[in-house]
TIKETI-679456 format. One record per residue (C-alpha): residue number from 1; x, y, z. Coordinates in Angstrom, 1 decimal, decimal comma. Layout:
% residues N
@i:NUM | X:X | Y:Y | Z:Z
...
//
This chain:
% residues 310
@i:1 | X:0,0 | Y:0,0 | Z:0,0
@i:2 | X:1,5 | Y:3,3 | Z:-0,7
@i:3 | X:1,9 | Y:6,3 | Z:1,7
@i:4 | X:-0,9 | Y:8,2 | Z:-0,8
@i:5 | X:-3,0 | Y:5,6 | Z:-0,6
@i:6 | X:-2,3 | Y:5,1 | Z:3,7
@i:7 | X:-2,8 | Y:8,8 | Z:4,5
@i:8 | X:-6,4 | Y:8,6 | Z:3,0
@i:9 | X:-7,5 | Y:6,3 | Z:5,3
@i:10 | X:-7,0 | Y:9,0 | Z:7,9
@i:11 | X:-10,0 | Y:10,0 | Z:9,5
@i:12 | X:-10,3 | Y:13,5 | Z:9,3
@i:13 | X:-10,1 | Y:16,1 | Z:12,4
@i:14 | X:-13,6 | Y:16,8 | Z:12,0
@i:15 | X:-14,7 | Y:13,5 | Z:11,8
@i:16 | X:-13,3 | Y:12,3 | Z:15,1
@i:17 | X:-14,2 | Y:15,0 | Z:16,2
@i:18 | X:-17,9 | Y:14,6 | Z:16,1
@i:19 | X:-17,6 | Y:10,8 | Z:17,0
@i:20 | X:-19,7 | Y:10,0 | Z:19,5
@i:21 | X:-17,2 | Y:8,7 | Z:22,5
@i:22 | X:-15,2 | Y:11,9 | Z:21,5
@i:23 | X:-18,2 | Y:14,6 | Z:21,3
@i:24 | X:-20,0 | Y:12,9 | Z:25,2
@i:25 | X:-16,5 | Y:14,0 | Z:26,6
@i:26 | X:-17,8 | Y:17,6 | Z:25,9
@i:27 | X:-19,5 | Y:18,0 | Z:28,4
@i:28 | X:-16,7 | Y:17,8 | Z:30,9
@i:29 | X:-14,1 | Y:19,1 | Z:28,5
@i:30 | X:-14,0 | Y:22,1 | Z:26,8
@i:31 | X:-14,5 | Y:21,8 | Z:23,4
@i:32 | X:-11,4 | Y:24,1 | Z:22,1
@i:33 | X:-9,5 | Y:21,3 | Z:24,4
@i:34 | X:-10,7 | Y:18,2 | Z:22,3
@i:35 | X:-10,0 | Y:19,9 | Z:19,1
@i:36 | X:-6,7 | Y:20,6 | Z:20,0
@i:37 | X:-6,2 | Y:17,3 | Z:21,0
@i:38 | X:-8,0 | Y:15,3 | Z:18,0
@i:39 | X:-5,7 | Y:17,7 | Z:15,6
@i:40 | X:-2,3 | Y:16,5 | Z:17,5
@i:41 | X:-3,7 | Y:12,9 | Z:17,4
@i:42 | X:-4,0 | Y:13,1 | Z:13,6
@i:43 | X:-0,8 | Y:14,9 | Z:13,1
@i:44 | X:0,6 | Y:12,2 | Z:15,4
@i:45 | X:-0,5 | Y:9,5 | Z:13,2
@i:46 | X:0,4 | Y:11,5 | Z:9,7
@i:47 | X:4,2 | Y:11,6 | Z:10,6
@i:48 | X:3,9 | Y:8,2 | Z:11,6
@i:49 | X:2,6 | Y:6,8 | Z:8,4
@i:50 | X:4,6 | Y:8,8 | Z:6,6
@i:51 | X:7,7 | Y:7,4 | Z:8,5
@i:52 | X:6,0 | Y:4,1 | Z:7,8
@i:53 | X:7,4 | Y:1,5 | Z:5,1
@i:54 | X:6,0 | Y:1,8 | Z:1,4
@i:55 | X:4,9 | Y:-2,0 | Z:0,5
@i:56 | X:2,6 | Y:-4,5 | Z:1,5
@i:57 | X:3,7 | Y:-5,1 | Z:5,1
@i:58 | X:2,9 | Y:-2,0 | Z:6,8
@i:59 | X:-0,9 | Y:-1,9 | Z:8,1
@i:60 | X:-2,8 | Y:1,5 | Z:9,4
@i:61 | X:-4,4 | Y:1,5 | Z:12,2
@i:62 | X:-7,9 | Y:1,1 | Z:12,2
@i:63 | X:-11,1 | Y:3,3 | Z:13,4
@i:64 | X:-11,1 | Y:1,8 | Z:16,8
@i:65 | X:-7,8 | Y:1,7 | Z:17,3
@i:66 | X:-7,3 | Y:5,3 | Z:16,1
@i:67 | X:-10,5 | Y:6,2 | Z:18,2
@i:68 | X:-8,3 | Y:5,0 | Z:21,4
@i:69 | X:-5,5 | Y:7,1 | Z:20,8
@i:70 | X:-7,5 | Y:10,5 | Z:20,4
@i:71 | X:-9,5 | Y:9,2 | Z:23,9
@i:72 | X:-5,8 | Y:8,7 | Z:25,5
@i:73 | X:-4,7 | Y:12,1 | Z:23,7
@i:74 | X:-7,6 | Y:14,0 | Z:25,3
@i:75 | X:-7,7 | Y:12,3 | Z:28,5
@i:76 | X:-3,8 | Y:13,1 | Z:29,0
@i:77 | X:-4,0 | Y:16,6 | Z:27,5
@i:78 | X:-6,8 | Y:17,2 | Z:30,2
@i:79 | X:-5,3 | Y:15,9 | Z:33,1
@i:80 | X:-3,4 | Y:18,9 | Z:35,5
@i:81 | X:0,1 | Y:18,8 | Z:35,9
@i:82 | X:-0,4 | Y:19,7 | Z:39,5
@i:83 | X:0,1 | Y:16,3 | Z:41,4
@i:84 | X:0,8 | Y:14,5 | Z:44,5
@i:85 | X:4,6 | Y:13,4 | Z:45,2
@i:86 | X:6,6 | Y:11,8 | Z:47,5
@i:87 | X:9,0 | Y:13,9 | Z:49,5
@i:88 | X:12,1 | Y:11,0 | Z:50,0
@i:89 | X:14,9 | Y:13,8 | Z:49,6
@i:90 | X:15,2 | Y:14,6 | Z:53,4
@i:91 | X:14,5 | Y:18,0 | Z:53,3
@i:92 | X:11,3 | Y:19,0 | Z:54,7
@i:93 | X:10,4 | Y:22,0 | Z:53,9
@i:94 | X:11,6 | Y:21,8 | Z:49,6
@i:95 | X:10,5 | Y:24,8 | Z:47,6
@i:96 | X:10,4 | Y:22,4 | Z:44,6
@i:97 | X:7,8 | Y:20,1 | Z:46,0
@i:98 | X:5,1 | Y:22,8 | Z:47,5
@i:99 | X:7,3 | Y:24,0 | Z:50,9
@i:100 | X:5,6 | Y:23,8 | Z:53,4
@i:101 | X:2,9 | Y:21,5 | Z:54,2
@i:102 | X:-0,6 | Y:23,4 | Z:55,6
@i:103 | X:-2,5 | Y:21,4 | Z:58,4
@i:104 | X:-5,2 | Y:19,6 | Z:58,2
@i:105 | X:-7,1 | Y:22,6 | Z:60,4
@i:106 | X:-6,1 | Y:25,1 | Z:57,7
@i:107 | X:-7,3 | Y:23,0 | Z:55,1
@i:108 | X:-10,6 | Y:22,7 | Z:56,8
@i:109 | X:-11,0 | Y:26,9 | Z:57,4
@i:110 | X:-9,8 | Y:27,2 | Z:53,9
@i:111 | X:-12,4 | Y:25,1 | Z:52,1
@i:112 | X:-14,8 | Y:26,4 | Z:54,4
@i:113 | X:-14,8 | Y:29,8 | Z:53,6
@i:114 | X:-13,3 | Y:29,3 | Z:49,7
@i:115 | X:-16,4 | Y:27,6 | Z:48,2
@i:116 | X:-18,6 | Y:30,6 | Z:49,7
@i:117 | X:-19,4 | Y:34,1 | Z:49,7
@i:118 | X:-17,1 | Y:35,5 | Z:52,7
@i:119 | X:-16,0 | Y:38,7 | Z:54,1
@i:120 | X:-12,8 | Y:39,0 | Z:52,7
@i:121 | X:-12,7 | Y:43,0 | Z:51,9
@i:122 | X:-16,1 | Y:43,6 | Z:54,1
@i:123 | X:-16,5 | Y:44,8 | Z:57,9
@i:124 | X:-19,1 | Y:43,1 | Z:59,0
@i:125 | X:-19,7 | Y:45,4 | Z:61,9
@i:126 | X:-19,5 | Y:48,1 | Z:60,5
@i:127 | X:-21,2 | Y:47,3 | Z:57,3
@i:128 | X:-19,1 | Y:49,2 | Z:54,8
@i:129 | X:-15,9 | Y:48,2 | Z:53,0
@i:130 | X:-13,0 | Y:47,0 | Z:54,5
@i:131 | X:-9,6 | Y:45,8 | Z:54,2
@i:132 | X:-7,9 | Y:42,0 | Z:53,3
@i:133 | X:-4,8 | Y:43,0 | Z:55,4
@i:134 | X:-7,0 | Y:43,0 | Z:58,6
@i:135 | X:-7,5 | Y:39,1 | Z:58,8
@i:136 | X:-3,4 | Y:38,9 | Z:59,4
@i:137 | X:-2,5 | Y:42,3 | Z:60,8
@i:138 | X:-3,2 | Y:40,9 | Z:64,3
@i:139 | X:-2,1 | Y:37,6 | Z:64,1
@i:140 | X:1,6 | Y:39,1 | Z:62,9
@i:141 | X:1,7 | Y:41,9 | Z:64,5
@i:142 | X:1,3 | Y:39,4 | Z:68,2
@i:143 | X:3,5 | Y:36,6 | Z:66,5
@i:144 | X:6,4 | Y:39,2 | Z:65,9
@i:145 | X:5,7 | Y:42,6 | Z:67,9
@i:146 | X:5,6 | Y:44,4 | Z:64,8
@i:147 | X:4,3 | Y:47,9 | Z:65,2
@i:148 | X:2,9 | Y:47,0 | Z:61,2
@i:149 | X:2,4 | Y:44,5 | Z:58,8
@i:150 | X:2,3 | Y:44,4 | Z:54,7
@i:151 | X:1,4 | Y:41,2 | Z:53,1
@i:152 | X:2,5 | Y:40,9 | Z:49,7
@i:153 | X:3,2 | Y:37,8 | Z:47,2
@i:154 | X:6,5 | Y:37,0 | Z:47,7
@i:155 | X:9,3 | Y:37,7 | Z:49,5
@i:156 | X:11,4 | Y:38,7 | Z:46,6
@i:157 | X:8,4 | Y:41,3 | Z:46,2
@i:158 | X:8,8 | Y:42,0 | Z:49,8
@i:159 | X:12,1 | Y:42,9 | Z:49,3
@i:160 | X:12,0 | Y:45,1 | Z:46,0
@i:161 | X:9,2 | Y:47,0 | Z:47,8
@i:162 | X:10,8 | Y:47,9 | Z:50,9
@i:163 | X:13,8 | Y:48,9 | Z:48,9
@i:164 | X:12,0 | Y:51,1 | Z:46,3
@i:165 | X:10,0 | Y:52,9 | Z:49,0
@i:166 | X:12,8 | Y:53,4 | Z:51,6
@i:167 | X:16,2 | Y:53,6 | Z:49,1
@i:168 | X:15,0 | Y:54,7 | Z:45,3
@i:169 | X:17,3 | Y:56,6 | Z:43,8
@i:170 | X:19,5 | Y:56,6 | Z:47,1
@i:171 | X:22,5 | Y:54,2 | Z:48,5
@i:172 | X:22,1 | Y:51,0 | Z:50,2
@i:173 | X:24,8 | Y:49,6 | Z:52,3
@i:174 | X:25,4 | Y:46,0 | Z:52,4
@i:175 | X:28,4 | Y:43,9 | Z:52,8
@i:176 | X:30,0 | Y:41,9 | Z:50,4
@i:177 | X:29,3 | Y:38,4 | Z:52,1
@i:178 | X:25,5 | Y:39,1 | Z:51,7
@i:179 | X:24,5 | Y:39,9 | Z:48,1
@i:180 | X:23,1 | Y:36,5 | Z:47,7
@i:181 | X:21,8 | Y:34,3 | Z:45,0
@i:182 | X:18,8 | Y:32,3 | Z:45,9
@i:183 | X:16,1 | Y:30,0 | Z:44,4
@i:184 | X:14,5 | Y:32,0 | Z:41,2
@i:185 | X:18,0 | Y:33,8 | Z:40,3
@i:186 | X:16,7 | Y:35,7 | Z:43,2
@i:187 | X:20,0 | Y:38,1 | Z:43,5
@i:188 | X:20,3 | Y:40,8 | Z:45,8
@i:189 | X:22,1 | Y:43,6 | Z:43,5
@i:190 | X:19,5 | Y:42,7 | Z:40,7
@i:191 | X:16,7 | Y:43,4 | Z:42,9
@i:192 | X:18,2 | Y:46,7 | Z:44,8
@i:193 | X:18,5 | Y:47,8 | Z:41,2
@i:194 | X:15,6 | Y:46,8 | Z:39,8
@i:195 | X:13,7 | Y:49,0 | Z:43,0
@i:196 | X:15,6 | Y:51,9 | Z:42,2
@i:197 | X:18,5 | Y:51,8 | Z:44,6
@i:198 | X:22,4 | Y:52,3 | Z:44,4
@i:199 | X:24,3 | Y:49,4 | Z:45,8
@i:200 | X:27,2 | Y:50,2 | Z:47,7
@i:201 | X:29,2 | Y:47,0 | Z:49,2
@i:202 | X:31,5 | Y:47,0 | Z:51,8
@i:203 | X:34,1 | Y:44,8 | Z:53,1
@i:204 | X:35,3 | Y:41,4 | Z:51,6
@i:205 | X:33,6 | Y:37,9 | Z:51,0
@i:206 | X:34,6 | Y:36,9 | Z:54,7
@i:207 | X:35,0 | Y:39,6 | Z:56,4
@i:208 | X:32,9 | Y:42,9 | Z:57,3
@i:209 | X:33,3 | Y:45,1 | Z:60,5
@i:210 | X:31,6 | Y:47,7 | Z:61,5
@i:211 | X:33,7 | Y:50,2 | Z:60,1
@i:212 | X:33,1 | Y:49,2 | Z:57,1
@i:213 | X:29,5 | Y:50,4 | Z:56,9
@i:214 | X:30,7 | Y:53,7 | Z:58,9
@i:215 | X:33,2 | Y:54,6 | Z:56,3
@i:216 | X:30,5 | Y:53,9 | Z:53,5
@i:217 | X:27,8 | Y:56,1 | Z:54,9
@i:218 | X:27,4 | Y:59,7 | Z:53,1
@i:219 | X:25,1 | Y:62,1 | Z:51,9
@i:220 | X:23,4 | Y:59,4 | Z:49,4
@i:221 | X:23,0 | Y:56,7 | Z:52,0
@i:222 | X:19,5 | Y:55,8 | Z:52,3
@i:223 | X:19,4 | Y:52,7 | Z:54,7
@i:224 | X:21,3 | Y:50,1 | Z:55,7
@i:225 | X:20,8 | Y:46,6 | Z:54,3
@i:226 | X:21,6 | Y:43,1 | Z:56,1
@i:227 | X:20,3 | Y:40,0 | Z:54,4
@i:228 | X:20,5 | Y:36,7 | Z:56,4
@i:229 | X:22,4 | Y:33,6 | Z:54,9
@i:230 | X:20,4 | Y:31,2 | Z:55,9
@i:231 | X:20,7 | Y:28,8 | Z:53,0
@i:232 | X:24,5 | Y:28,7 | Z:53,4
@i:233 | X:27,8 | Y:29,3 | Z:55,3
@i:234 | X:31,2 | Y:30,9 | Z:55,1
@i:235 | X:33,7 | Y:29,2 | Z:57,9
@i:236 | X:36,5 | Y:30,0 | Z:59,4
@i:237 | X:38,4 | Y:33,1 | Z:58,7
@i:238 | X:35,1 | Y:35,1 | Z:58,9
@i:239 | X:33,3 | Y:38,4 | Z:61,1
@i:240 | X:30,3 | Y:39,9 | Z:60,2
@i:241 | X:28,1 | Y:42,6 | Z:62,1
@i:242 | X:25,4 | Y:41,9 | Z:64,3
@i:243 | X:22,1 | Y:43,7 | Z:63,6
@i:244 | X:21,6 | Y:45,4 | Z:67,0
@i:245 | X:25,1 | Y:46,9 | Z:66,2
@i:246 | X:24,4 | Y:48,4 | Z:62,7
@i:247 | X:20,8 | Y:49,3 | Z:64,2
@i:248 | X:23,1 | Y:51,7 | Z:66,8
@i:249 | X:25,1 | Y:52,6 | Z:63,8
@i:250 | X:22,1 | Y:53,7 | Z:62,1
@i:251 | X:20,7 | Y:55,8 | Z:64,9
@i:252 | X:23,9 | Y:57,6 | Z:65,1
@i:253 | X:23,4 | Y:58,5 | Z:61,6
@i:254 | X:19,6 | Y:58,8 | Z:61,9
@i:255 | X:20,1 | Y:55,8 | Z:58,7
@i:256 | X:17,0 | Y:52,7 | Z:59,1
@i:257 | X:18,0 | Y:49,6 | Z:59,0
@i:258 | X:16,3 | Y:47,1 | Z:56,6
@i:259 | X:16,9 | Y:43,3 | Z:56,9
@i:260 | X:15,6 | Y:39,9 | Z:54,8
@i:261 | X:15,4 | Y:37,1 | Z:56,9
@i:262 | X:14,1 | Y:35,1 | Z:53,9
@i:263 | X:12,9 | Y:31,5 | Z:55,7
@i:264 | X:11,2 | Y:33,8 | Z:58,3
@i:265 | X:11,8 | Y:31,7 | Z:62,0
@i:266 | X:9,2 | Y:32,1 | Z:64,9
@i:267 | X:10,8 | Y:29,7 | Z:67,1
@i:268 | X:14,2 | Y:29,4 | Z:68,5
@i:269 | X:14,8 | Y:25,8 | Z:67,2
@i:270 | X:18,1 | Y:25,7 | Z:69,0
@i:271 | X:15,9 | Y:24,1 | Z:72,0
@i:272 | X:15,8 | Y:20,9 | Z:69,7
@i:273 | X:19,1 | Y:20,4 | Z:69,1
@i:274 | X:19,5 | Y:22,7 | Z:65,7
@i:275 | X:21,8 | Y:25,4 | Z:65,0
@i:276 | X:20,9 | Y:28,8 | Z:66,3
@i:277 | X:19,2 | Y:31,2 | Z:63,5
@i:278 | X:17,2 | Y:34,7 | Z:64,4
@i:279 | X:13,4 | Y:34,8 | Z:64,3
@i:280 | X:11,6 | Y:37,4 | Z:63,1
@i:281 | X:11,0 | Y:38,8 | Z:67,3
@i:282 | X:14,2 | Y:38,9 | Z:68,0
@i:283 | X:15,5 | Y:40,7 | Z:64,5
@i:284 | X:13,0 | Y:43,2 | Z:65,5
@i:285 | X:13,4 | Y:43,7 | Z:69,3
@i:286 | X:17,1 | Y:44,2 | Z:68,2
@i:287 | X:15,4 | Y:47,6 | Z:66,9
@i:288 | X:15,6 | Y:46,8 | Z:62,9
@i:289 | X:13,1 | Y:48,5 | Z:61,3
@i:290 | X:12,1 | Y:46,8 | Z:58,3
@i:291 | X:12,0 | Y:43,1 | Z:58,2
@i:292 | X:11,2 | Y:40,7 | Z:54,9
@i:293 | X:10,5 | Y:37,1 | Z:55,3
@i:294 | X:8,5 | Y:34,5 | Z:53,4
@i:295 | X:5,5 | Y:33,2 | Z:54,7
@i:296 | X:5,4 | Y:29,6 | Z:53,0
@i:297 | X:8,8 | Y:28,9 | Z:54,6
@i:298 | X:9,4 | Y:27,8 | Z:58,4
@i:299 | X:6,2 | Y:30,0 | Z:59,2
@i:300 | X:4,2 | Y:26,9 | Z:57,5
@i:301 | X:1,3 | Y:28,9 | Z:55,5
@i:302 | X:1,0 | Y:29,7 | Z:51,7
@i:303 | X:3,1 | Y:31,6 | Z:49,0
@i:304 | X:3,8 | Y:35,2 | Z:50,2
@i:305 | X:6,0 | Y:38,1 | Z:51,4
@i:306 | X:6,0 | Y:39,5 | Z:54,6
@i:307 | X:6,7 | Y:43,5 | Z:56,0
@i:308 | X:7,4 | Y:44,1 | Z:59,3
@i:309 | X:8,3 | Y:46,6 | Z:61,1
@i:310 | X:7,9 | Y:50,1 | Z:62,4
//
């Protein structure tokens, strides 16, 4: 049988189209969906046959059989790509595989008040509009002792708008031994440019004192920046400045201080046997006055950016 002769036993897109196993899966599926998939089925098979051997021995598949493979086609094409895994890397909280895990409670308050009508930008009491940022300004504010609270979708976000508000245009200091690279191609100087700011680095890869920052500051400085390491660690040969001592640096030059804590801790976890690593309280009772941290991190909720601060 020749290829001409093969590729007319082809059903056409249209055709399968309105077959009647392919058009009862309409009602479930869109039917822009099933087009799309018939037509890949069919272009599928085409480069198939055509790939096929020219003589006697090569058979086309039949209706049926051809019927089967759109089916699979559709079925596959509509099936989402969101799915359940197992976690067997030993890390717990992965940002490949969905962080952090919610609770079963959350899970229950979520579905409770997602698949209704809820009062998500409405003051009940007082009947008139209101504000999403209420539901968490409490909660964070008692979690942390944050004077305020901003909630936005990531802490990469967090970051860019803490810098463009507080630094645009103006210098932020930050030592060398903190302009990072994260998950994303997060990196520090991109995003302090990106918000507007002038980086100015001080010290070395290792090493940063104190003095360091105090020789940096001049009439273009517009904060202070410290980001947290917490996804790696220089050893040995190495000093770096403690926040409450460039928050007394910055009050001596009436500078704020602005620090990204990225994972976000709420509890000293050096009580179970891990390293020490600052929470979020302590950063701030330390007198910083901007902190950035991620809320689907160590604080266990969903994808977002946390301000806190004064």
């Amino acid at each position: 049988m020749t290829k001409v002769n093969i590729m007319r036993l082809l059903p056409s897109v249209d055709e399968l189209f309105k077959h009647e196993k392919i058009a009862a899966l309409k009602e479930t599926i869109p039917a822009i969906r099933i087009k799309n998939s018939v037509r890949d089925t069919v272009d599928a098979l085409r480069q198939e046959y055509l790939q096929g051997k020219d003589d006697q021995d090569f058979v086309p598949y039949n209706e049926d059989e051809i019927i089967e493979k759109v089916l699979s086609r559709i079925l596959a094409d509509h099936e989402t790509s969101l799915k359940r895994v197992i976690n067997g890397t030993g890390i717990v909280i992965h940002t490949n595989l969905g962080r952090s895990l919610l609770p079963e409670v959350v899970k229950d308050a979520l579905c409770d008040v997602s698949f209704s009508y809820n009062n998500l930008e409405y003051e009940l009491k007082n009947g008139r509009r209101g504000s999403r940022y209420t539901h968490l300004e409490t909660t964070i504010k008692e979690l942390t002792g944050a004077e305020d609270v901003l909630v936005v979708n990531n802490n990469a976000a967090a970051v860019m708008l803490a810098l463009n508000t507080m630094v645009k245009g103006r210098e932020a200091i930050i030592s060398r031994g903190e302009l990072v690279e994260i998950g994303g191609s997060f990196r520090v100087p991109d995003v302090l440019r990106m918000s507007g700011g002038i980086l100015h680095e001080v010290g070395t890869t290792n090493k940063t004192h104190l003095y360091d920052y105090e020789r940096a500051i001049n009439e273009d400085t517009g904060i202070l920046l410290k980001v947290h390491t917490s996804n790696y660690h220089i050893v040995g040969f190495t000093e770096s400045v403690d926040g409450k001592d460039l928050v007394e640096l910055g009050k001596k030059h009436k500078l704020p201080v602005v620090e990204d804590l990225g994972s976000g801790l709420f509890v000293d976890l050096s009580q179970y046997g891990l390293d020490y690593e600052p929470t979020v309280r302590d950063t701030l009772n330390k007198g910083v006055d901007v902190v950035t941290f991620s809320g689907d991190k160590l604080l266990g909720g969903p994808q977002a950016g946390i301000i806190v601060g004064k």
